[in-house]
N, C-alpha and C positions, 0 to 999 in steps of 0.2 A: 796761248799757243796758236789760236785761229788765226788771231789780229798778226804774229810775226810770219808764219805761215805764206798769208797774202803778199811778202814784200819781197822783192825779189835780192838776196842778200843776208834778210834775216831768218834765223833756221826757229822752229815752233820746240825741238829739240834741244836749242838753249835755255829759254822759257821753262822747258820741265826742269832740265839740272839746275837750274838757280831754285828753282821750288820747290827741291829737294824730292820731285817724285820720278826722276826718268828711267832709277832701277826698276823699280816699283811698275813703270809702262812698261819697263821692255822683259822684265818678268813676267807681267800678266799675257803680255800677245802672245808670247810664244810658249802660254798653256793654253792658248786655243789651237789644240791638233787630236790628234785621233783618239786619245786616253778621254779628251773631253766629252767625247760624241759616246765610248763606254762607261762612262764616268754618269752622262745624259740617259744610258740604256739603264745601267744596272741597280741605280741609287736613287735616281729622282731629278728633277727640273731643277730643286733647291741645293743638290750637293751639285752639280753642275754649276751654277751661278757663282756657288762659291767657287769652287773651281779653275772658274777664269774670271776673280774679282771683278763680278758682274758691275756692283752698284757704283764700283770706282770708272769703269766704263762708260755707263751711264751718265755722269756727272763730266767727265771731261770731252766727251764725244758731242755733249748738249752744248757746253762752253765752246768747244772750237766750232758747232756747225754754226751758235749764232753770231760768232764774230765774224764767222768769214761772210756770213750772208748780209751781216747787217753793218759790217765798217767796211769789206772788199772793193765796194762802188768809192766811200771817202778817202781812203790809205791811196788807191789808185790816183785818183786827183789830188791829192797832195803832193804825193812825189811827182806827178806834172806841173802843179800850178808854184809848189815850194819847194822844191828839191833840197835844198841847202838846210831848211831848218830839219824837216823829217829827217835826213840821214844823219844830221848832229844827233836829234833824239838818240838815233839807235847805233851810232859808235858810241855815244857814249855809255848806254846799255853793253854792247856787247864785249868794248875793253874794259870798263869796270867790273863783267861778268866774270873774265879769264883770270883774276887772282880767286876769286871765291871756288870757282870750278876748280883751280889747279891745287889749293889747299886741301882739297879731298884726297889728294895723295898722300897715303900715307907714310910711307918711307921715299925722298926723295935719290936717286942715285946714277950709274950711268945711262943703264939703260933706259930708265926713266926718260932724262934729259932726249936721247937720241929719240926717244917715241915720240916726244913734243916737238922736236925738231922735223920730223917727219910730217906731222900732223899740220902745221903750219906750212909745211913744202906744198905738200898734195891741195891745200886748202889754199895757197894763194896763185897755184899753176890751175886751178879750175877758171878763180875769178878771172884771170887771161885769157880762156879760150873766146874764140870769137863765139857770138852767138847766129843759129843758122836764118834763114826767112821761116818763114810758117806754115805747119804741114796739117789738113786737117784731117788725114785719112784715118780712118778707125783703128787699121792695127797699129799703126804709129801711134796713134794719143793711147790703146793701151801699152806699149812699152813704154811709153814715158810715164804710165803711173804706176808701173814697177819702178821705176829707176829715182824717181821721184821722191815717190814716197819714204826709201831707203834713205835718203838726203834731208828729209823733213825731220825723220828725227836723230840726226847726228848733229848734236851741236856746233853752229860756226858753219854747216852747208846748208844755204839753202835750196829748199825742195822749189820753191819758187825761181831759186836764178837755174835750175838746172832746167826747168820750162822752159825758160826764155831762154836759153843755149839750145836746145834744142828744136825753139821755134812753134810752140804747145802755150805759151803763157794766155798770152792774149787768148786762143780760141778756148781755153779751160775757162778760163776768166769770165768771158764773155757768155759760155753755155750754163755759167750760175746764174749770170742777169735774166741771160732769157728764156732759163730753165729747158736746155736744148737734151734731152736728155739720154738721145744716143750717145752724145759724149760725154756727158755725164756719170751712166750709168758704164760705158766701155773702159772708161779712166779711173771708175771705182773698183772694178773687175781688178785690172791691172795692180791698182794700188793695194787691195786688198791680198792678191799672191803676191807680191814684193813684200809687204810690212810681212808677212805670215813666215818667210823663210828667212829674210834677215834678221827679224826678232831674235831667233835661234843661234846666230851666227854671235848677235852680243851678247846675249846671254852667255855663252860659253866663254865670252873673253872676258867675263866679270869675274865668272867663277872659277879663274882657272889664270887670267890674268887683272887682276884688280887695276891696280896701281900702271900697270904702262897704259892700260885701254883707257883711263881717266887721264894719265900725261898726255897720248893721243888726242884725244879729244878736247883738250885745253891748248893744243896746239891748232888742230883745226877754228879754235875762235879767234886766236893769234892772225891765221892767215886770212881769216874772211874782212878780216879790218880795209885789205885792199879794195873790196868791193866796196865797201857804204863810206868811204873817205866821201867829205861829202861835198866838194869841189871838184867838178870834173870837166874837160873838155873831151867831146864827141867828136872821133876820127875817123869813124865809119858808119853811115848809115845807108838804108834802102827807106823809098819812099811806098807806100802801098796803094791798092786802087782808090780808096776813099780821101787818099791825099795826105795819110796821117805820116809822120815821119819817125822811123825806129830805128835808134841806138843799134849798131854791129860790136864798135869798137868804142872803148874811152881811155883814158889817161887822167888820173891824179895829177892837180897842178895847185898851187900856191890861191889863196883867196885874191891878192890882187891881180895876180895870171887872168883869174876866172872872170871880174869886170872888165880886165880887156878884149878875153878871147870872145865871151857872150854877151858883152856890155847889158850884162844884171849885176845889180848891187849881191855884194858879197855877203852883206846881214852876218857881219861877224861876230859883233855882239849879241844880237840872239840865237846864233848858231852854239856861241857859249853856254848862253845860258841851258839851250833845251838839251847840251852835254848834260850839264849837271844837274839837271829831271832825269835824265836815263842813269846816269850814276846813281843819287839818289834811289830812283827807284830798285835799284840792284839790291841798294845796301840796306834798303829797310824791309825788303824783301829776307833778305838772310838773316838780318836780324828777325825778323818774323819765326823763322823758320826756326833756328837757335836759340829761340826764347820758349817754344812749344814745349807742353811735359812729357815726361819719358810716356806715359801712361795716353796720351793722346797719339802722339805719334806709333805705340804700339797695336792702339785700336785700327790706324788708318795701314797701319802695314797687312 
């Protein structure tokens, strides 16, 4: 979840639903609220913990802080130095993901269909919006780790492209390398009252609407496909003080499009290939997942 987190495009929130733990996350956030801190008064430190599935917190908050610390610097250089093969890897993740996701429906039906239809609407008119220049003022980066982090774990948005739409990526990015920790610490504020209220918001549409909030969200990975297509020409950019040069606008175009518009080889055959690494790894993920015993996955519930 750290390692898809960092990519601007892929959501850390698909990573949990193919792992089959994203109920399971978005359960346990949103029993961190007020009953928890009575729950903390009246019972003890240990009914608490269990409480808000401490030790599952523990284990996955340790996984994502040291991927984002420790691959965030290489994932970035990749998509600069390789673009084409990294965003193969992860279409092919992501649309390989959307039939595994979407079979978790249980009954499929109209309204079903129209919730996926939706899901993919909303999820490919974001990948459109233009993205803004960079803002590094403190109340700005924390509403962006409200708005963010709500995106981080909806499978198919990414919390990462919705920085860079907003013009936050680079300076969040940048304040992990060099541990800047006013915005750090302002954009964790932020994030932490975002995931804390929207937790809540799915929670009730699981329990209340299973099946179309699952066709939703198999639609939203439908629509992020627009974003990590992984040939693309740049039709808007701004240049910065340092002289670095950043993407506004792109367009989806054909592999041979792509050697003539940026005369780089198009590495179509190993754009192939690290497709079906990302599929693969989907598929032996669920199988993973599918193979587990009743009696284990009970323990981990």
């Amino acid at each position: 979840m750290g390692s898809a987190d960092v990519v601007p495009g892929v959501s850390g929130g698909t990573v949990a639903f193919i792992a089959g733990i994203y109920e399971e996350l978005v359960g346990s956030i949103s029993n961190i609220n007020v009953k928890a801190v009575a729950v903390l008064r009246t019972e003890g430190f240990s009914a608490f913990w269990k409480h808000v599935n401490g030790n599952f917190f523990v284990v996955l908050l340790a996984g994502i802080a040291t991927a984002i610390l420790s691959f965030a610097k290489i994932i970035t250089t990749l998509i600069d130095t390789q673009p084409v093969l990294i965003w193969s890897f992860f279409f092919g993740l992501v649309f390989t993901s959307i039939y595994f996701v979407a079979k978790r429906v249980k009954h499929w039906s109209v309204n079903r269909y129209i919730s996926f239809a939706i899901g993919a609407a909303i999820a490919f008119y974001i990948t459109i919006l233009p993205a803004q220049p960079e803002s590094g003022a403190l109340w700005y980066i924390f509403i962006c780790g409200m708005i963010a982090i709500c995106a981080m774990i909806l499978p198919g948005i990414s919390g990462s492209f919705i920085l860079l739409l907003m013009g936050s990526y680079t300076i969040v990015l940048n304040s992990l390398h060099e541990l800047n920790f006013a915005v750090i610490i302002t954009f964790s504020i932020g994030a932490l009252i975002g995931i804390l209220s929207f937790s809540h918001v799915l929670k009730w549409m699981f329990a209340h609407y299973h099946d179309v909030t699952i066709a939703l969200l198999s639609g939203f990975l439908l629509g992020s496909l627009n974003k990590i297509w992984p040939w693309k020409e740049v039709t808007k950019s701004f240049v910065k003080e340092d002289g670095e040069v950043v993407a506004l606008e792109e367009r989806n175009i054909l592999p041979a499009t792509y050697e003539q518009v940026t005369g780089l080889e198009a590495q179509v055959g190993f754009a192939l290939l690290l497709f079906a690494v990302g599929a693969l790894l989907i598929i032996g993920l669920e199988a993973f997942s599918a193979n587990k015993p009743e009696k284990e996955i009970a323990e981990e519930a």
